[in-house]
Chimera marker file (.cmm) of the C-alpha trace (Angstrom):
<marker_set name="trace">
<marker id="1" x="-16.098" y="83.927" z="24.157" r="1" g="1" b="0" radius="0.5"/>
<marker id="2" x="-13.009" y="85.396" z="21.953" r="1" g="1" b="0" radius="0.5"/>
<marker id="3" x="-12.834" y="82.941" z="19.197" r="1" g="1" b="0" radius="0.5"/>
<marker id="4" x="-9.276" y="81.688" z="17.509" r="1" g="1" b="0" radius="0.5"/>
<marker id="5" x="-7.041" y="82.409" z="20.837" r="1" g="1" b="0" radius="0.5"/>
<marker id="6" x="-6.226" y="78.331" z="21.638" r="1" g="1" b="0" radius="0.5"/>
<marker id="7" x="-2.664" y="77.058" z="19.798" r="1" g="1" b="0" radius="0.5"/>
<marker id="8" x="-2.769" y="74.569" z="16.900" r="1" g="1" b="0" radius="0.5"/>
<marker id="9" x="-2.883" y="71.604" z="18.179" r="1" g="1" b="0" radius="0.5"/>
<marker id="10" x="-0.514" y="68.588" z="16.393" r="1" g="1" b="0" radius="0.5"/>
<marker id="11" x="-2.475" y="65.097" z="17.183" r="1" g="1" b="0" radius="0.5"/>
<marker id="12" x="0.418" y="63.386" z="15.541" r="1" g="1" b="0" radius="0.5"/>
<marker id="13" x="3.723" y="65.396" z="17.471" r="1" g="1" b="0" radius="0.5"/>
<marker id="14" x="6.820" y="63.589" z="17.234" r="1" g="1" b="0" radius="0.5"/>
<marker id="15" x="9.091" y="63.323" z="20.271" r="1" g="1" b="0" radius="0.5"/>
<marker id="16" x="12.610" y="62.640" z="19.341" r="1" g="1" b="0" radius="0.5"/>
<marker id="17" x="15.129" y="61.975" z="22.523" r="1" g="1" b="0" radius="0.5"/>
<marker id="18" x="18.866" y="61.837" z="22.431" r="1" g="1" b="0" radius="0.5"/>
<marker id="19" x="19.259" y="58.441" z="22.257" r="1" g="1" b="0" radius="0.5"/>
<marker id="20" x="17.339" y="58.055" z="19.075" r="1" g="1" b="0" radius="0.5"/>
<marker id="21" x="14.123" y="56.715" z="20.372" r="1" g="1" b="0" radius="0.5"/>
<marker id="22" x="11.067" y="58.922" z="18.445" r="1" g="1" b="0" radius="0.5"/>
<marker id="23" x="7.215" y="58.844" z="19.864" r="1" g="1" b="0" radius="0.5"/>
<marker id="24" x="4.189" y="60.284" z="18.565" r="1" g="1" b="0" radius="0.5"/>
<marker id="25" x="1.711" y="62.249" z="21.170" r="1" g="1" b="0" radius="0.5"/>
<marker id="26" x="-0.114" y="65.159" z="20.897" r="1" g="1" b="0" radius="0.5"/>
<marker id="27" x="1.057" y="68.141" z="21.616" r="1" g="1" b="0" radius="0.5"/>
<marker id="28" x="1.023" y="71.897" z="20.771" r="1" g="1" b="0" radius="0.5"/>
<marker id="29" x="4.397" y="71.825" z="19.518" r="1" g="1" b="0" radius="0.5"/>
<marker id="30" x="4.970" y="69.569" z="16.225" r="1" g="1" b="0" radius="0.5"/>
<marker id="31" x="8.533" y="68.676" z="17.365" r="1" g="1" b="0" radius="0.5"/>
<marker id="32" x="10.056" y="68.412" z="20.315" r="1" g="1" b="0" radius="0.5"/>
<marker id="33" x="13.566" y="66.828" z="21.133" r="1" g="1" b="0" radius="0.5"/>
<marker id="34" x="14.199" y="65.447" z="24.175" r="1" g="1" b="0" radius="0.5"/>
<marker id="35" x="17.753" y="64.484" z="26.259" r="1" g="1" b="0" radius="0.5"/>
<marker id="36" x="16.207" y="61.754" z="28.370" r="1" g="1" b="0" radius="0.5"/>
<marker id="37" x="13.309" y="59.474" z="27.723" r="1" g="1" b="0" radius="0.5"/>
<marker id="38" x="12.100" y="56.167" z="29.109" r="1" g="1" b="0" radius="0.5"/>
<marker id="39" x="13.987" y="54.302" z="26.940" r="1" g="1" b="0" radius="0.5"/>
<marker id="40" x="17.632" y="55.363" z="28.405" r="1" g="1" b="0" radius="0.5"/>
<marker id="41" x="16.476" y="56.710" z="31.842" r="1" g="1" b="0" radius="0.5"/>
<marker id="42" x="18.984" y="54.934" z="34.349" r="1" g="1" b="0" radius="0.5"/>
<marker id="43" x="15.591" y="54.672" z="36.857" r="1" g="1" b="0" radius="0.5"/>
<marker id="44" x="13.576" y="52.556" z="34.215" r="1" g="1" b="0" radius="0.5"/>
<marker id="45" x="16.715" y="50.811" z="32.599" r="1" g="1" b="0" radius="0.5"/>
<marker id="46" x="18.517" y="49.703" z="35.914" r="1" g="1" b="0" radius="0.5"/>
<marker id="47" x="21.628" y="51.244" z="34.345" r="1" g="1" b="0" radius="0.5"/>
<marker id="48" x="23.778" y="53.176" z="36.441" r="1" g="1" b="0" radius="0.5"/>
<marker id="49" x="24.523" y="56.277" z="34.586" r="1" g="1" b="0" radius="0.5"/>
<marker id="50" x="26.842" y="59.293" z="36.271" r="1" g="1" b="0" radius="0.5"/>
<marker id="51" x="25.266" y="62.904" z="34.895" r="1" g="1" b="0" radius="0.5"/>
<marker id="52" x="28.095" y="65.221" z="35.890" r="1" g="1" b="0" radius="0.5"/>
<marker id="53" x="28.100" y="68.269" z="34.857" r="1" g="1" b="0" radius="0.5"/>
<marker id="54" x="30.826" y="70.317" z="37.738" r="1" g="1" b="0" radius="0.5"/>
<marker id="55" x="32.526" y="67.259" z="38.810" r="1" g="1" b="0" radius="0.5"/>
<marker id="56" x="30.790" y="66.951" z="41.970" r="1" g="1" b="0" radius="0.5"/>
<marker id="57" x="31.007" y="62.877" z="41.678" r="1" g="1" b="0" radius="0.5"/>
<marker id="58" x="34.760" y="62.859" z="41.634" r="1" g="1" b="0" radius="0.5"/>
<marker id="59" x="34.578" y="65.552" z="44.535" r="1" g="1" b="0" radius="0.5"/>
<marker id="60" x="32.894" y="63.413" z="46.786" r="1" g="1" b="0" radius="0.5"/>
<marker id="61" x="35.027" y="60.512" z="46.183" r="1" g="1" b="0" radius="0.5"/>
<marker id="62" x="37.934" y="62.341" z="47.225" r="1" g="1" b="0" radius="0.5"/>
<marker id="63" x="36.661" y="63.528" z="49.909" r="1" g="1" b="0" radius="0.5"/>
<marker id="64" x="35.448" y="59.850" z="50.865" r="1" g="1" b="0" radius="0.5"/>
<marker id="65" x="39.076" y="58.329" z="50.585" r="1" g="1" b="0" radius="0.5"/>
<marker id="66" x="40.541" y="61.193" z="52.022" r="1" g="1" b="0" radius="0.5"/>
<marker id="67" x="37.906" y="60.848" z="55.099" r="1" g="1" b="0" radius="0.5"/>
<marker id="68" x="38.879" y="57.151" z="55.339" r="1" g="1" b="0" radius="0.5"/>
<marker id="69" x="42.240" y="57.039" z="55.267" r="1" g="1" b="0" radius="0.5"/>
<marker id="70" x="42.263" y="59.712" z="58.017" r="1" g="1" b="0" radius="0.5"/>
<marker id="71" x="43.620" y="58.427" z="61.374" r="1" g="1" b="0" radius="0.5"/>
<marker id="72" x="41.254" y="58.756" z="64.154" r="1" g="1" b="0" radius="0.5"/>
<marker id="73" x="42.225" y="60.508" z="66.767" r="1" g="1" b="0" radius="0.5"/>
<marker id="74" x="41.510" y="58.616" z="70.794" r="1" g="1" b="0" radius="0.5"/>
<marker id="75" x="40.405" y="61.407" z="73.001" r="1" g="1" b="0" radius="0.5"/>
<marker id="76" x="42.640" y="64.722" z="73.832" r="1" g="1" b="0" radius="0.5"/>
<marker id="77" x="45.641" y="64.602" z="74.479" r="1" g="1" b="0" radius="0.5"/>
<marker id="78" x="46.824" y="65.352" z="78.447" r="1" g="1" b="0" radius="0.5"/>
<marker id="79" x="49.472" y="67.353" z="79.205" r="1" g="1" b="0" radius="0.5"/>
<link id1="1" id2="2" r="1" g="1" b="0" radius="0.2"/>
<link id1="2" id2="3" r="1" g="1" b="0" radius="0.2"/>
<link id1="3" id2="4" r="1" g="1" b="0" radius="0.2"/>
<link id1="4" id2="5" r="1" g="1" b="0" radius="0.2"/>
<link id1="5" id2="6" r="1" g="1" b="0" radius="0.2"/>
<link id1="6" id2="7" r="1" g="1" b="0" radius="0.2"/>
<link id1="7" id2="8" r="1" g="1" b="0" radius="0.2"/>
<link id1="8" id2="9" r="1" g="1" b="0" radius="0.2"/>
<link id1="9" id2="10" r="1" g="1" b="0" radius="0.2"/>
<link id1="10" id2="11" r="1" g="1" b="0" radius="0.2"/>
<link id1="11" id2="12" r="1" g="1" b="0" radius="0.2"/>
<link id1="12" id2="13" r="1" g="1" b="0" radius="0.2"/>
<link id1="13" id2="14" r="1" g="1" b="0" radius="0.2"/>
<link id1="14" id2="15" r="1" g="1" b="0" radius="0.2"/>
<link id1="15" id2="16" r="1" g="1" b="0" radius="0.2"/>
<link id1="16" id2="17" r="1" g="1" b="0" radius="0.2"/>
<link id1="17" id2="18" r="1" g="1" b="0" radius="0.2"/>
<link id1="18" id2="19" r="1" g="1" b="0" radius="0.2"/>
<link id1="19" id2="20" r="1" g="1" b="0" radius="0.2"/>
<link id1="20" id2="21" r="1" g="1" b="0" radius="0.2"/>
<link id1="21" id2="22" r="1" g="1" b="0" radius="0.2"/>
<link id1="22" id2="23" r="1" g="1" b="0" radius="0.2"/>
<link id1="23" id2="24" r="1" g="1" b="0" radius="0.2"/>
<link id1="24" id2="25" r="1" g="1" b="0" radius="0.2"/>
<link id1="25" id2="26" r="1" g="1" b="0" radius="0.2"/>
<link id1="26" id2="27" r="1" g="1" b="0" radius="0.2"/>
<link id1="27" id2="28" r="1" g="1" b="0" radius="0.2"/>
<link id1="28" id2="29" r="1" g="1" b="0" radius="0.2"/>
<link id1="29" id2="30" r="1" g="1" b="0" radius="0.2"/>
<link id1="30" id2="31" r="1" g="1" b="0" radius="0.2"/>
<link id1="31" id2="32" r="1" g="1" b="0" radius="0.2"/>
<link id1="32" id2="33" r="1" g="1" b="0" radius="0.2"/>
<link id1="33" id2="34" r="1" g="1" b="0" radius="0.2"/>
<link id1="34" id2="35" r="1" g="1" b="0" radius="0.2"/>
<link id1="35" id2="36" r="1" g="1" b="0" radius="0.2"/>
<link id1="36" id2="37" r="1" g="1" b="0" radius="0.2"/>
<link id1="37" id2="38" r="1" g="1" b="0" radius="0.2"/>
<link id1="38" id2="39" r="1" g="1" b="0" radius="0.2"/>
<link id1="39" id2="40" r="1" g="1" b="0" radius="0.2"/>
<link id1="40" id2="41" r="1" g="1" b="0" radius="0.2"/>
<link id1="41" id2="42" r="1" g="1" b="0" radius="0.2"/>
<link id1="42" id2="43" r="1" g="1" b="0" radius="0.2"/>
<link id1="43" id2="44" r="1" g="1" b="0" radius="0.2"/>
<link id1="44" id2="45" r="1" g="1" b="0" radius="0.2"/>
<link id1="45" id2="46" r="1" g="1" b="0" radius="0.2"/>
<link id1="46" id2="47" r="1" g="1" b="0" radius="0.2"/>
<link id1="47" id2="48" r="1" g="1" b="0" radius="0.2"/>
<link id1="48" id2="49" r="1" g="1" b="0" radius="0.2"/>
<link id1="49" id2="50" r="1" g="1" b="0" radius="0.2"/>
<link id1="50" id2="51" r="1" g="1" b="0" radius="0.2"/>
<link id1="51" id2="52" r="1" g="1" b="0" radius="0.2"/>
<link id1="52" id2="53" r="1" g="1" b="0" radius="0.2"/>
<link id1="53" id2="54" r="1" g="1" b="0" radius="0.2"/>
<link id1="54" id2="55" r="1" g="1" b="0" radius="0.2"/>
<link id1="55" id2="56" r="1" g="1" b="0" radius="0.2"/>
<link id1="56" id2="57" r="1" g="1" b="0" radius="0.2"/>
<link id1="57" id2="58" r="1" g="1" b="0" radius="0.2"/>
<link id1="58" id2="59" r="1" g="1" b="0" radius="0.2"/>
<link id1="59" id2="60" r="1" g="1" b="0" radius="0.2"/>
<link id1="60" id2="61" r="1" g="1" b="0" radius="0.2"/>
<link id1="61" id2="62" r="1" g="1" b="0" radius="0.2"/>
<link id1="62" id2="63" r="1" g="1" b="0" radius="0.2"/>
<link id1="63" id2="64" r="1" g="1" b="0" radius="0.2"/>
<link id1="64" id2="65" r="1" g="1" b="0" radius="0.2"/>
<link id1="65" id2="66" r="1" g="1" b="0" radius="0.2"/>
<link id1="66" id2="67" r="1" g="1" b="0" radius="0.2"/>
<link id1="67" id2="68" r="1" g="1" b="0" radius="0.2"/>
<link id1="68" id2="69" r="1" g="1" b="0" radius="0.2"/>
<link id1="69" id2="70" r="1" g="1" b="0" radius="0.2"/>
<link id1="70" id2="71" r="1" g="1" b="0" radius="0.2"/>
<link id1="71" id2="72" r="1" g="1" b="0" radius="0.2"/>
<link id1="72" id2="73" r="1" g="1" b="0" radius="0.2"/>
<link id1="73" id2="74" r="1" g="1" b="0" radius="0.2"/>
<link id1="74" id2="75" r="1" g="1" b="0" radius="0.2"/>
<link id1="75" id2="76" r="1" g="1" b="0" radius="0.2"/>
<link id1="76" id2="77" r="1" g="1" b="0" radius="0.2"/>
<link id1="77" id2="78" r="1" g="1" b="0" radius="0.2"/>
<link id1="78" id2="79" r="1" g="1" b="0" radius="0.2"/>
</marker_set>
């Protein structure tokens, strides 16, 4: 068995997310930084929170109004 091949391993990592919450696990790495954690995750908060990054929100909007405010057509037309 080749000896000295695993990592170094941090027992005390620290975790640091955008929001500003900062844990301590263990971990390969000795920092890591994080956008989302538990803390401001809109599934664990109940927070709604929109991540758009190419506008696709405000695309389907439109396209919801737009689709609503349509007239609906009854049947073809005869001539």
């Amino acid at each position: 068995m080749k000896s000295d091949i695993h990592p170094k391993y941090f027992s005390e990592a620290i975790i640091s997310c955008a929001c500003g919450n900062k844990m301590k696990l263990g971990s390969t790495k000795e920092l890591i930084e994080v956008e989302i954690c538990a803390q401001c995750h809109p599934y664990y908060t109940g927070k709604e929170k929109l991540i758009d990054t190419a506008g696709r929100v405000d695309k389907f909007k439109k396209r919801l109004t737009k689709a609503s405010t349509k007239p609906k057509q009854r049947g073809k037309a005869r001539k």
